[in-house]
C-alpha positions as CSV (number, residue, x, y, z in Angstrom):
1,X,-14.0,-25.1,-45.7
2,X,-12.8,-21.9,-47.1
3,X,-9.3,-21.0,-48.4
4,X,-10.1,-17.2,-47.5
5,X,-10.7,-16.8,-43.7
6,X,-13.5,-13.9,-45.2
7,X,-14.9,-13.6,-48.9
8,X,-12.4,-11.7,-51.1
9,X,-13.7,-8.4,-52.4
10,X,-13.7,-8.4,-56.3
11,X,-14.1,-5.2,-58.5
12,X,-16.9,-4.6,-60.6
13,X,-14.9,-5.8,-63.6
14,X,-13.6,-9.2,-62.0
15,X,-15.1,-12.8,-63.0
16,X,-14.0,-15.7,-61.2
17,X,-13.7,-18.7,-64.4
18,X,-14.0,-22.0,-63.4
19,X,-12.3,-24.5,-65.9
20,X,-13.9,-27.5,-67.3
21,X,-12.4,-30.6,-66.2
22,X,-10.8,-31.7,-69.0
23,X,-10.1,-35.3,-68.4
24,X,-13.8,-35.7,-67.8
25,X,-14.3,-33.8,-70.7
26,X,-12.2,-36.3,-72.9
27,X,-13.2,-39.8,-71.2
28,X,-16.9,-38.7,-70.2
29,X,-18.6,-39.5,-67.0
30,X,-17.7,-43.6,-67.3
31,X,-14.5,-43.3,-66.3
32,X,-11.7,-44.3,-68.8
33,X,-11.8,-47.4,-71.1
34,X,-9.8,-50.9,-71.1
35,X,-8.6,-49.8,-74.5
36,X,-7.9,-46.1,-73.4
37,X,-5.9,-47.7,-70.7
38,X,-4.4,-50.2,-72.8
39,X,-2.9,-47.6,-74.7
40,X,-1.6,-45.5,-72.5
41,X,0.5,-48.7,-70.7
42,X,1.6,-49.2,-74.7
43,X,2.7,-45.5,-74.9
44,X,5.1,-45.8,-71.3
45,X,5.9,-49.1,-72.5
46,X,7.4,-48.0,-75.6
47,X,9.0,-44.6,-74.0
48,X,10.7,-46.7,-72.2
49,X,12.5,-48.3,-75.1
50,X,13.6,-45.0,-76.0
51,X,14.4,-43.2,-72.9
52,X,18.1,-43.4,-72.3
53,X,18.3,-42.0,-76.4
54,X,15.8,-39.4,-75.1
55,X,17.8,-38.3,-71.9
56,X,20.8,-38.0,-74.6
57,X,19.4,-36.1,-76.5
58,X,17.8,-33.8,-73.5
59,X,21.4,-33.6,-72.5
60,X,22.4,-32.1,-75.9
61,X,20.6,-28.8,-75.4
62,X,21.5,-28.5,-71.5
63,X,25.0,-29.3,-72.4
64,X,24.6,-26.2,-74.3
65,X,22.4,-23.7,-71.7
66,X,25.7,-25.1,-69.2
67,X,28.3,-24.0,-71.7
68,X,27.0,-20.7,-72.8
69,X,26.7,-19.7,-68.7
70,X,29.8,-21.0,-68.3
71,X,31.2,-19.0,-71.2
72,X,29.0,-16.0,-69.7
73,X,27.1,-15.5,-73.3
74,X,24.3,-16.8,-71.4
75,X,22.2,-14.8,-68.4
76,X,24.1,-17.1,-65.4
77,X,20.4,-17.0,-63.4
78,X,18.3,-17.6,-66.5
79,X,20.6,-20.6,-67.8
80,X,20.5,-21.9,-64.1
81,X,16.7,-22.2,-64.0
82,X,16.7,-23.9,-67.5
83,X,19.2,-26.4,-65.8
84,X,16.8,-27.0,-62.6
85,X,13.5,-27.6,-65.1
86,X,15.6,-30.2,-66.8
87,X,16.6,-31.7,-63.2
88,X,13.2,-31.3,-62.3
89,X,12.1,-33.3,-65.4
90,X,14.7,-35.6,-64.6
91,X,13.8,-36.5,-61.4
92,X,10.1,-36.8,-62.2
93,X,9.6,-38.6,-65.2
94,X,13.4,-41.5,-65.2
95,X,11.6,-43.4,-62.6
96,X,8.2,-43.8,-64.4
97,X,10.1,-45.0,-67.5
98,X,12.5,-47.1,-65.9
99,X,15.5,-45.3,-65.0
100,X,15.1,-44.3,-61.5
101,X,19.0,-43.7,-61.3
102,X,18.7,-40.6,-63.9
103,X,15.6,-39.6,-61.6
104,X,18.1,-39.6,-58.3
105,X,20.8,-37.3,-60.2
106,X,17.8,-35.8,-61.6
107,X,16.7,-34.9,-57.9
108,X,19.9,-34.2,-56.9
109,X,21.2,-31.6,-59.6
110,X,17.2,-30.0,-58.7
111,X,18.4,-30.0,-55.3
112,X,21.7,-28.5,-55.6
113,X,20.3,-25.6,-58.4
114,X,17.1,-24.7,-56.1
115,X,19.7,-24.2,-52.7
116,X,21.8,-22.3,-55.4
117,X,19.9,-20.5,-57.7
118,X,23.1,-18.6,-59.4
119,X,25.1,-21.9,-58.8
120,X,28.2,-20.6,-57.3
121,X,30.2,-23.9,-58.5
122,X,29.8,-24.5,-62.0
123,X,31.4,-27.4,-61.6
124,X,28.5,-29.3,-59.1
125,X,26.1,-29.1,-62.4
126,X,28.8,-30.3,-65.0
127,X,29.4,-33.2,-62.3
128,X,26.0,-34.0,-62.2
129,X,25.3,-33.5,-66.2
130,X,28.2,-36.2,-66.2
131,X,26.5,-38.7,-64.4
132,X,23.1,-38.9,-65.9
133,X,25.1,-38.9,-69.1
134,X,26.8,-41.9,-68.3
135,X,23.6,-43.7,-66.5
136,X,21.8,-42.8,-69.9
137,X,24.4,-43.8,-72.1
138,X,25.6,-47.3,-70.6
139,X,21.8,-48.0,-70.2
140,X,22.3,-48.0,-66.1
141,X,18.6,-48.7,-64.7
142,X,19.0,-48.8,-61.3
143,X,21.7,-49.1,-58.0
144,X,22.0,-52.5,-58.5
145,X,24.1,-52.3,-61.7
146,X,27.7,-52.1,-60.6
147,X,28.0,-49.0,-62.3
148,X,25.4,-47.2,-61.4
149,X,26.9,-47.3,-57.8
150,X,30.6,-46.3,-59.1
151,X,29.0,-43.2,-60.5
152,X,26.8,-42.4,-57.3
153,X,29.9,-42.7,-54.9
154,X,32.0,-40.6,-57.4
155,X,29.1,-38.1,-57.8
156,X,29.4,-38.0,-54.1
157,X,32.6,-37.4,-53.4
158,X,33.3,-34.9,-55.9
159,X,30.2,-32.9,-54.7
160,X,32.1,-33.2,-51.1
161,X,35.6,-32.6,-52.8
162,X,34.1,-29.1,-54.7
163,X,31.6,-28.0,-52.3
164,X,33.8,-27.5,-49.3
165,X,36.4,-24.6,-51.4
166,X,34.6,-21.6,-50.8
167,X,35.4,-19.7,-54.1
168,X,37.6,-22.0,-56.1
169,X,35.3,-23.1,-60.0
170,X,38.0,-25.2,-61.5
């Protein structure tokens, strides 16, 4: 089946490149190895050691993207978008090394910067920048740590609390 309902028309100077695959080209036609494999568990298995120091230090540099927009030295949009990759990185990479709380905020800050892309309340972010904080910091793997659900129903209610005053940015 086609993409195109009709063949699309190309100028005289246009090429059409079709990639190599490059996972075939670094494993060959067999498929990957027992030790390739191996490996790779070793490599998730050891990020995971690290990834609440990781998130940390992640949170260092977005820390600083939130401050500069809130300080308005920073292009509001461009600093927003910077926040939502990080959220978006968040959200799909905490589960797969064992924090699937930090990939819920994650998902949730992604959610609240793509629905506001110049993020009318500052304060949602800093809220949610807070609580993956906190998750990384105390080590919080998942909702059935006690304090992972304290943080989720704060989250909550101060998203409820801030997002129903229309222009107030406390």
């Amino acid at each position: 089946m086609s993409l195109f309902k009709k063949s699309p028309k190309l100028s005289a100077n246009s090429k059409i490149f079709y990639p190599k695959n490059k996972v075939k080209d670094k494993v060959g036609s067999g498929g990957l190895t027992p030790e390739l494999i191996t490996e790779s568990e070793e490599a998730v298995v050891a990020l995971q050691e690290d990834y609440g120091a990781i998130v940390e230090e992640q949170l260092k540099h977005i820390w600083k993207i939130y401050e500069a927009v809130e300080a308005g030295q920073l292009d509001r949009e461009g600093g927003i978008a910077d926040i939502m990759q990080a959220a978006f990185n968040f959200k799909g990479e905490a589960t797969s090394f064992g924090y699937p709380m930090i990939g819920q905020m994650g998902a949730s800050l992604y959610r609240y910067t793509t629905d506001n892309p110049h993020a009318d309340k500052l304060i949602i972010i800093k809220l949610h920048l807070d609580a993956i904080g906190a998750i990384a910091r105390h080590r919080v793997q998942d909702d059935k740590n006690p304090l992972a659900k304290e943080i989720a129903k704060n989250l909550e209610l101060a998203i409820a609390k801030y997002s129903s005053k229309p222009d107030e940015e406390p």
